[in-house]
VOFI-430937 format. One record per residue (C-alpha): z, x, y. Coordinates in steps of 0.001 Angstrom, whole numbers. Layout:
<sites>
+---------+---------+---------+
|       Z |       X |       Y |
+---------+---------+---------+
|       Z |       X |       Y |
...
+---------+---------+---------+
</sites>
This chain:
<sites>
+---------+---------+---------+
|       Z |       X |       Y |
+---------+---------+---------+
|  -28234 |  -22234 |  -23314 |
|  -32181 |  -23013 |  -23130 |
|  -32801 |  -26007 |  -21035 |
|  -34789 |  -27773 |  -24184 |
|  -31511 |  -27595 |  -26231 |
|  -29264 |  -28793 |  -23824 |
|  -32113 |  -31790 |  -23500 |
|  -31437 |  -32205 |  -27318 |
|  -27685 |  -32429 |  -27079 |
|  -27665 |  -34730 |  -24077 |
|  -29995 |  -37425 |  -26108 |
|  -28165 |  -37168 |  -28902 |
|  -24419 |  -37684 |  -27189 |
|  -26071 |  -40489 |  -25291 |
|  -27723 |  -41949 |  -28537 |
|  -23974 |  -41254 |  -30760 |
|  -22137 |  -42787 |  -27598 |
|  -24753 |  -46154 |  -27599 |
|  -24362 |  -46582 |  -31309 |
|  -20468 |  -45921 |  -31380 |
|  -20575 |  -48894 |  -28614 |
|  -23178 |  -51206 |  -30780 |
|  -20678 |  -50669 |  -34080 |
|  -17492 |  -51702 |  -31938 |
|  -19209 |  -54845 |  -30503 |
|  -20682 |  -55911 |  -33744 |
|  -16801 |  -55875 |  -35181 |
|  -15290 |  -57493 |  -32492 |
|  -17269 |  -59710 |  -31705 |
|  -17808 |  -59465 |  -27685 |
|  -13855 |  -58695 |  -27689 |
|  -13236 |  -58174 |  -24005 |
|  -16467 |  -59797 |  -22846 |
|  -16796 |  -63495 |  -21633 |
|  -17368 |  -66305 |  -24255 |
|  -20724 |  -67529 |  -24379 |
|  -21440 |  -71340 |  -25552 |
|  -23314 |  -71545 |  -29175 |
|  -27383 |  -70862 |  -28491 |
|  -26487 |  -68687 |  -25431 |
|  -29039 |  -65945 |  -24996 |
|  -29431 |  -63139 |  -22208 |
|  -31700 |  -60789 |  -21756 |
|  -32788 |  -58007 |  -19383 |
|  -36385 |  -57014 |  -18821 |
|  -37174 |  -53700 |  -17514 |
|  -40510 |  -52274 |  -16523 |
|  -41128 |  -48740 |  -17656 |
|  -44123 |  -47493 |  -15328 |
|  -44899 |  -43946 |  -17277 |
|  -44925 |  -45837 |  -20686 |
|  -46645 |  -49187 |  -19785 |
|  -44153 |  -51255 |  -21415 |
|  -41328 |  -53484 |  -21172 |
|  -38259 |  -52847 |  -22929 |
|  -36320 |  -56386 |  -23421 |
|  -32464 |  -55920 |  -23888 |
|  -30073 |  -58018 |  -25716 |
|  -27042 |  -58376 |  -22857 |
|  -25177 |  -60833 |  -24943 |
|  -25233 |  -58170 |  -27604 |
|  -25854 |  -54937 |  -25888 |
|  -28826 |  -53576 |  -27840 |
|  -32560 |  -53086 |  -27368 |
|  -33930 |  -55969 |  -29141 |
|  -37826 |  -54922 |  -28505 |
|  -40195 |  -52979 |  -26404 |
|  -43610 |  -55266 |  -24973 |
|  -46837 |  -53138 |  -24318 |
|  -48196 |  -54739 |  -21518 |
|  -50508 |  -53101 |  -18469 |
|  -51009 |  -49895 |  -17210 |
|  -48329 |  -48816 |  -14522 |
|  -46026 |  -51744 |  -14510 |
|  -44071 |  -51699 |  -11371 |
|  -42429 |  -55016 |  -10370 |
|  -40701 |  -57845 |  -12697 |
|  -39753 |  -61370 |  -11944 |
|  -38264 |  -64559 |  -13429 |
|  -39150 |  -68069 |  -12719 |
|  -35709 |  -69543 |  -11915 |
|  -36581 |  -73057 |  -13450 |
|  -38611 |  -72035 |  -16630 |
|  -38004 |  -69557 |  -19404 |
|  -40868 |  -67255 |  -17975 |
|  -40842 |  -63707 |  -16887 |
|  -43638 |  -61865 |  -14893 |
|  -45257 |  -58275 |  -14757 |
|  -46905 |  -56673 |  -12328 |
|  -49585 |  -53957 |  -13923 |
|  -50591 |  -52259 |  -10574 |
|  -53902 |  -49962 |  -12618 |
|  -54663 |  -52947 |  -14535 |
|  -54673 |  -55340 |  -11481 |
|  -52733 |  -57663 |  -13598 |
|  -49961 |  -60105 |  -14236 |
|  -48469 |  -60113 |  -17915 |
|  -46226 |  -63603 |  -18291 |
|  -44061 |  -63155 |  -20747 |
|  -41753 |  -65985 |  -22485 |
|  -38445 |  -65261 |  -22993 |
|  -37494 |  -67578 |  -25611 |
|  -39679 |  -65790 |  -28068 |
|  -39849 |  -62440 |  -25764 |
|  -43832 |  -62171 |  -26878 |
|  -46570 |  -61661 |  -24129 |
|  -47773 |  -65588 |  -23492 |
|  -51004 |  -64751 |  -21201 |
|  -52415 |  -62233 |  -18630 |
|  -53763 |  -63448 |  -15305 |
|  -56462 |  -61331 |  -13287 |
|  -55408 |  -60845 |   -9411 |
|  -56740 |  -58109 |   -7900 |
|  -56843 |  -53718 |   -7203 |
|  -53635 |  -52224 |   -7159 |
|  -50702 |  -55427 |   -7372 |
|  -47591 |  -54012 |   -6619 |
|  -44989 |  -56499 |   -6014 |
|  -44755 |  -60854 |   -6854 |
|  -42605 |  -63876 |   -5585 |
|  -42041 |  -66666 |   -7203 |
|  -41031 |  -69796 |   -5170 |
|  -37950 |  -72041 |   -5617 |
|  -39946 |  -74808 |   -7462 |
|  -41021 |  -72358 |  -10126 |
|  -44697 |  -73287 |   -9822 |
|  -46364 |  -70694 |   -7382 |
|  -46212 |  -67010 |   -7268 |
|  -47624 |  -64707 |   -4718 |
|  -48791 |  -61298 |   -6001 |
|  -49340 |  -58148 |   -2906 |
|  -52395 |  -56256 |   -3791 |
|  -51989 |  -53195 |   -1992 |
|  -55749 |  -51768 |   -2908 |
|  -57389 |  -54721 |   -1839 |
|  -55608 |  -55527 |    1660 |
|  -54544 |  -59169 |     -16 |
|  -52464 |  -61279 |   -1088 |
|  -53157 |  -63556 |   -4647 |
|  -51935 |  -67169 |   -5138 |
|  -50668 |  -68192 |   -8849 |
|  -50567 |  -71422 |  -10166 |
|  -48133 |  -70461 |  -12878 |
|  -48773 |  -74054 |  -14386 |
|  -51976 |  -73253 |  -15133 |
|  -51823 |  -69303 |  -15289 |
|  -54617 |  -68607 |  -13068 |
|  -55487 |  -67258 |   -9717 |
|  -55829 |  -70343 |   -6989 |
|  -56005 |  -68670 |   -3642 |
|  -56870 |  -65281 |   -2033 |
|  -55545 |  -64724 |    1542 |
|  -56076 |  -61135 |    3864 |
|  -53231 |  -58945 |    4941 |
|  -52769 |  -55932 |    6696 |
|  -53399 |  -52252 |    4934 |
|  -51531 |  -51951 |    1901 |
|  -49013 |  -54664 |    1913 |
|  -46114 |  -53642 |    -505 |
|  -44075 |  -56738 |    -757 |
|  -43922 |  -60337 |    -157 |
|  -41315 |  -62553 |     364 |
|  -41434 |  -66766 |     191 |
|  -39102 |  -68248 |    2657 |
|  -36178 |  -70579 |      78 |
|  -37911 |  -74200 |    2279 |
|  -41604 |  -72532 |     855 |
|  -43477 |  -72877 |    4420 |
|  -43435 |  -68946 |    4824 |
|  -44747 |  -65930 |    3552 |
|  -43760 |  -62728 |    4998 |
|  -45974 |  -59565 |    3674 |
|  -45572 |  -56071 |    4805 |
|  -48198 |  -53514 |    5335 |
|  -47248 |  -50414 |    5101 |
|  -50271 |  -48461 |    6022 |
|  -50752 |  -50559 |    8932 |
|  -47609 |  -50673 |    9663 |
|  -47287 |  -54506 |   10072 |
|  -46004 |  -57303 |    9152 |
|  -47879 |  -60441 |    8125 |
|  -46105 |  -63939 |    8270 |
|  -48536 |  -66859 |    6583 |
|  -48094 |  -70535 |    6659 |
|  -48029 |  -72178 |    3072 |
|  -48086 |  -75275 |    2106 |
|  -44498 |  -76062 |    -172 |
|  -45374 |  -76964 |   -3412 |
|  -45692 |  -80856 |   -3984 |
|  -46817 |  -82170 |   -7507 |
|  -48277 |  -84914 |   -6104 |
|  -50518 |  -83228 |   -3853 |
|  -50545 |  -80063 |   -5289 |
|  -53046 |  -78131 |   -2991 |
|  -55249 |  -74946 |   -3528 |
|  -55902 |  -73861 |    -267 |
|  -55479 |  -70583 |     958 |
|  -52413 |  -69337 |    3009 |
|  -53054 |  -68930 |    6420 |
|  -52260 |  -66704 |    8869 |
|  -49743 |  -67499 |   11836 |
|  -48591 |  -64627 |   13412 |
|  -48977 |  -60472 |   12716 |
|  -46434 |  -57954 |   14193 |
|  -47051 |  -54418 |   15015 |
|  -44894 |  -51735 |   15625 |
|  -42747 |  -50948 |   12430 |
|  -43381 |  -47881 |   10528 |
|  -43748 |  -47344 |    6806 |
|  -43401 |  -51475 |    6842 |
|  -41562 |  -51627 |    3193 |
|  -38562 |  -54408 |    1986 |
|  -38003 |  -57518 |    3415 |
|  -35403 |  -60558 |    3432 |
|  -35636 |  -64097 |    4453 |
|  -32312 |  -65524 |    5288 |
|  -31494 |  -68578 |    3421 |
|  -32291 |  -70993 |    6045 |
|  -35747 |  -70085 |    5992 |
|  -35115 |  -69661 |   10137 |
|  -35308 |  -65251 |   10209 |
|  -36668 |  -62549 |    8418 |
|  -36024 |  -59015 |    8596 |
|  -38293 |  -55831 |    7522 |
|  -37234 |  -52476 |    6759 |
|  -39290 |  -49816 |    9191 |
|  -39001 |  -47213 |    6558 |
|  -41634 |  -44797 |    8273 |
|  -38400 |  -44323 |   10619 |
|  -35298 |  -45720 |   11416 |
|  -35323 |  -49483 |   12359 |
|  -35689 |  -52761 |   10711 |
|  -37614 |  -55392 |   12653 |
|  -35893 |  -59086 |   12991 |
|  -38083 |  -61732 |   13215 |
|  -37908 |  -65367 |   14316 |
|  -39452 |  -67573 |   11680 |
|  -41327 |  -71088 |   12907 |
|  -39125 |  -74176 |   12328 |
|  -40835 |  -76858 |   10711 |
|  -42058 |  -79348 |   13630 |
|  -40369 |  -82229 |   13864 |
|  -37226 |  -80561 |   12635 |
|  -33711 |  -80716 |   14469 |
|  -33857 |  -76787 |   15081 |
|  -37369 |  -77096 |   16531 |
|  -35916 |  -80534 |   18647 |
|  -32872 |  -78425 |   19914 |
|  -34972 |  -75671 |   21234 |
|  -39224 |  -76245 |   21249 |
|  -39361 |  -72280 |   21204 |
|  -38137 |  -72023 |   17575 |
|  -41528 |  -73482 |   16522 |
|  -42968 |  -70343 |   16992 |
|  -42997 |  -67004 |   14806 |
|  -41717 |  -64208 |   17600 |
|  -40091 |  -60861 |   17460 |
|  -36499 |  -61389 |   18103 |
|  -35496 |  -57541 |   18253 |
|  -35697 |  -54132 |   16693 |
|  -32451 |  -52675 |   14993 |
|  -31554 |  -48745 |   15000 |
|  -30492 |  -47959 |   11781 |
|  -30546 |  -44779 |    9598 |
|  -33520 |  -42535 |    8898 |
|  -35658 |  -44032 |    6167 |
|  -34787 |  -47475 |    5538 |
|  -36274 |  -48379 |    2170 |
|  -34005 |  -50666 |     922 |
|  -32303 |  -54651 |    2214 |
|  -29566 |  -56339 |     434 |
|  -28219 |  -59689 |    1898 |
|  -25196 |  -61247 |     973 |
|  -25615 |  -64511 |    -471 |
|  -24265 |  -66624 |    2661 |
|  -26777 |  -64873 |    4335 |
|  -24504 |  -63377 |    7368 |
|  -24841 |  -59546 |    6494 |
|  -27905 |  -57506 |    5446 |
|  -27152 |  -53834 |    4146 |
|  -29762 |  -51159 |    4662 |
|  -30350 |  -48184 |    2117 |
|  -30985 |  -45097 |    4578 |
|  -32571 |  -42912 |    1807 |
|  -32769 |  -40340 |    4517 |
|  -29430 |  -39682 |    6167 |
|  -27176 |  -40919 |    3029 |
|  -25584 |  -44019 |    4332 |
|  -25680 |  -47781 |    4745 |
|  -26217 |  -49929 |    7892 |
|  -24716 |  -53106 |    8452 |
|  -26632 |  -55967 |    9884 |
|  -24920 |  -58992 |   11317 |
|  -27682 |  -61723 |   11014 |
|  -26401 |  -64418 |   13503 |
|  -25963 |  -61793 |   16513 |
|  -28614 |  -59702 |   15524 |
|  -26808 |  -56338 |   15777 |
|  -25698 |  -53184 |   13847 |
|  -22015 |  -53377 |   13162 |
|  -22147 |  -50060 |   12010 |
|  -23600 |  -47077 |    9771 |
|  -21506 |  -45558 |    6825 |
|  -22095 |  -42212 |    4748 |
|  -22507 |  -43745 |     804 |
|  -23746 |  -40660 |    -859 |
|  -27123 |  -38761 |   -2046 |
|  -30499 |  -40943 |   -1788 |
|  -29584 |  -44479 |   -1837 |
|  -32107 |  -46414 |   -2503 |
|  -31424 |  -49951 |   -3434 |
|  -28309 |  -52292 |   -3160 |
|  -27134 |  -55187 |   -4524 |
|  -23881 |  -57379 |   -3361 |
|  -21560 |  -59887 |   -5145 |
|  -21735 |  -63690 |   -5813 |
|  -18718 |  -63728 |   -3974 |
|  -19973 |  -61409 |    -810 |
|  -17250 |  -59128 |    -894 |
|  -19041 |  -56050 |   -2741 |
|  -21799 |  -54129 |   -2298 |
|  -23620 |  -51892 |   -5168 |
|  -25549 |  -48982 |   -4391 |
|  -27277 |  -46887 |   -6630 |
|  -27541 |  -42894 |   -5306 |
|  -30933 |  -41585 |   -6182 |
|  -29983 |  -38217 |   -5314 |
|  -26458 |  -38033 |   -6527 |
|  -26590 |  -39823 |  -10002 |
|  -24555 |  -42508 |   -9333 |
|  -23334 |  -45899 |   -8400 |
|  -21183 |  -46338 |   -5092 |
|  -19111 |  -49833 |   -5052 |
|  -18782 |  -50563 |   -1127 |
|  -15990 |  -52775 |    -543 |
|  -17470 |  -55540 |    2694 |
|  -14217 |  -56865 |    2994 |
|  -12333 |  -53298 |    4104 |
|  -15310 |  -51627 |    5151 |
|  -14720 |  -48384 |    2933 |
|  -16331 |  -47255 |      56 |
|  -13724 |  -48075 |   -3018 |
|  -15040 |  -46166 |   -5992 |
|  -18220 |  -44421 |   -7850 |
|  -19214 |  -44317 |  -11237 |
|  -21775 |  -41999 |  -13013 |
|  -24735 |  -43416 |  -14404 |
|  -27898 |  -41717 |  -15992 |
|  -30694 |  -39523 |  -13623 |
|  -31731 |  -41087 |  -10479 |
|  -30261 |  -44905 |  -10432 |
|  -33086 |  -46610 |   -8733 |
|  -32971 |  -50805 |   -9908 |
|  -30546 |  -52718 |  -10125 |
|  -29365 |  -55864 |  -11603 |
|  -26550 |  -58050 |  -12449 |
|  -25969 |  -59930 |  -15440 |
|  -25872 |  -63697 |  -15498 |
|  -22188 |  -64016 |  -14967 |
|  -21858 |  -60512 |  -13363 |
|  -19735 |  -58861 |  -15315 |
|  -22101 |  -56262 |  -16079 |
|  -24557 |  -54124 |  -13494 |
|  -27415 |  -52657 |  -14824 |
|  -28888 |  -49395 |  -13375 |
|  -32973 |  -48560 |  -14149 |
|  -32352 |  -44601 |  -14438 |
|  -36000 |  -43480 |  -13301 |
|  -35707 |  -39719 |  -14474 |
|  -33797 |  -39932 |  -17491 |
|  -35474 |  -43379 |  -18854 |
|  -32435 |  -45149 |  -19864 |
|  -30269 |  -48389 |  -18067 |
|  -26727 |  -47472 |  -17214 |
|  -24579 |  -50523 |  -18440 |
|  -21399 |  -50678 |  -15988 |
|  -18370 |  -52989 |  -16416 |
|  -18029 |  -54142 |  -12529 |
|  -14162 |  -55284 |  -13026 |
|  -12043 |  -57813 |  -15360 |
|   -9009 |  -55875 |  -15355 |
|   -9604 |  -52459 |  -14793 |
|  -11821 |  -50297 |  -12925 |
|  -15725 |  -50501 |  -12878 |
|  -16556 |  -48200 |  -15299 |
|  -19885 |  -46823 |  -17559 |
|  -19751 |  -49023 |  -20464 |
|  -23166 |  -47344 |  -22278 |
|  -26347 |  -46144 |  -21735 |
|  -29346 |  -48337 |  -23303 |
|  -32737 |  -46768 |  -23787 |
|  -35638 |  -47680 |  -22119 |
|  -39437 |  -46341 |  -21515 |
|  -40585 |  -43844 |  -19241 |
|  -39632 |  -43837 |  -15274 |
|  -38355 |  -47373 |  -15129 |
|  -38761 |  -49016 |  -12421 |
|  -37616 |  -52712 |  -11804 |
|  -35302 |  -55087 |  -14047 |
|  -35375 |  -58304 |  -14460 |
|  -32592 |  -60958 |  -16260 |
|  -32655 |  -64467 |  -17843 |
|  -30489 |  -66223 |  -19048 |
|  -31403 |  -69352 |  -21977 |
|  -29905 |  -71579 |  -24082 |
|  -31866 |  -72179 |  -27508 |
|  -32092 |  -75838 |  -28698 |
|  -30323 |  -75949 |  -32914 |
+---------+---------+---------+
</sites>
């Protein structure tokens, strides 16, 4: 059969299979799903880099309820966790789009600078921190007032940047340099709100292809994947003077280099659990997973999980970890608590993004060949399964959710 036609017959299954889905959940009425209070909206926002859109979907409903245009080459997506805002990255444009999700329009573009690739927002919801990797530098947003503030220096090519959860630190990694960057900032205070640059307190050399980072959720250690080979860095992050860490042991007030961690080849990928005591690494080049104990700073050990995995993502409750196989077209649930991989289910070309929905009952899957977002039941009381396939724009990319209730 010509490969064109078999092209044809795959979209339309997938489309007939979406629909079929759309008709039952219109009937009965989220039968099998969670209630959701009256005014209850959820949405998922996923950044299609080939098509230079986002494509919003209706999670409550499970439908596309509109596609955004926004920048050229969209690459990362975030939400402000205490307003209804959602933020685009447009790497050619060197742009943010903020978009609001009540009326899921395009609200305002701000400026930063050449090449963005990746933004943090911090806890407060009132700063954001943009990585321009074409400019060596790192953009502060007042997301108040929906402007550029600040400009620091990085390394070459920093790729992301994380804010520590007390908002003193920013860690950046450069990948061409391969570096990492950790900057003092000032937490956000309304009262004194400040505009001054971050600056820079410590750089590290020595990690290769520096790429994903977590900061645990103490704020006290971060930890950088060395994707150029096969170690992640662990680094000690300054304690706030004055503070009963720093009192217990003066050398905590420092930002050192507590160890480096043999892993798997080509680390691109970190997921911590949620308490914060484990940190899984995506080896996208041996096919496995290494586990990272965060207090003892070791490798507990290094498990095959299948073709390409690229990105992670674990439970609420710590006890599973996602991983979406790049290479194998597919979705590996990991169970932490008895250390073996428990099941797989299929999703559309090249899983790459993941996400959970508000209540975690679904996992969505950004499939970057095929242009879609795998919809997977994670449990209730059967197996995790493929619930449907959504459409989305060309190679998506990153996904982002919120959650909002509407006022009568």
């Amino acid at each position: 059969m010509p490969t064109l036609l078999r092209l044809s017959i795959a979209r339309f299954l997938v489309t007939a299979a979406v629909s079929a889905s759309l008709l039952v959940l219109s009937a009965c009425h989220r039968s099998g799903f969670p209630d959701v209070p009256d005014g209850y909206r959820e949405y998922a926002y996923i950044s299609n880099g080939g098509s230079n859109t986002v494509t919003v979907l209706d999670l409550v409903y499970l439908r596309q309820d509109r596609t955004l245009q926004v920048g050229v080459n969209p690459t990362d997506l975030a939400a402000n966790p205490v307003r209804n805002e959602i933020y685009v990255v447009n790497t050619q444009s060197g742009t943010v789009s903020v978009i609001d999700a009540e009326a899921n329009r395009i609200a305002a573009t701000i400026p930063v600078h050449h090449l963005p690739s990746f933004i943090s927002i911090d806890r407060t919801g009132h700063r954001a921190y943009v990585a321009n990797k074409g400019s060596n530098t790192i953009s502060v947003l007042d997301l108040d007032r929906r402007r550029e503030i600040a400009i620091a220096g990085t390394g070459e090519q920093p790729g992301v940047d994380r804010i520590s959860p007390d908002g003193r630190s920013l860690v950046v990694t450069n990948r061409a340099s391969n570096s990492v960057s950790v900057f003092d900032v000032a937490p956000y205070d309304l009262a004194v709100a400040s505009e001054r640059p971050p600056r820079l307190r410590a750089a590290f050399p020595g990690c290769s292809g520096a790429s994903d980072a977590v900061i645990l959720p103490d704020s006290s250690k971060a930890f950088i994947a060395c994707s150029g080979g096969h170690q992640v860095m662990a680094l000690n992050l300054a304690a706030e003077a004055g503070s009963w860490a720093a009192k217990q042991n003066p050398a905590l007030k420092t930002d050192f280099l507590l160890t480096f961690l043999d892993v798997g080849e080509t680390p691109v990928h970190l997921a911590m659990k949620p308490d914060g005591g484990e940190i899984f690494v995506s080896n996208y080049g041996s096919d496995s997973i290494s586990e990272i104990a965060t207090g003892t700073n070791e490798v507990g050990g290094t498990y095959t999980i299948g073709s390409r995995p690229v990105r992670a993502i674990v439970s609420r409750d710590n006890g599973t970890l996602w991983v979406a196989n790049f290479g194998a077209d597919s979705i590996a649930l990991y169970s932490i608590d008895d250390g073996r991989l428990a099941w797989s289910v299929r999703t559309g070309s090249a899983p790459d993004a993941l996400a959970f929905s508000e209540d975690e009952h679904l996992l969505l899957a950004a499939d970057a060949h095929s242009g879609d977002v795998a919809v997977i039941r994670t449990g209730g009381n059967s197996l995790p399964a493929l619930f449907t396939i959504l459409p989305a724009g060309l190679s998506p990319n990153s996904i982002a959710v919120k959650a909002i209730i509407k006022k009568p």
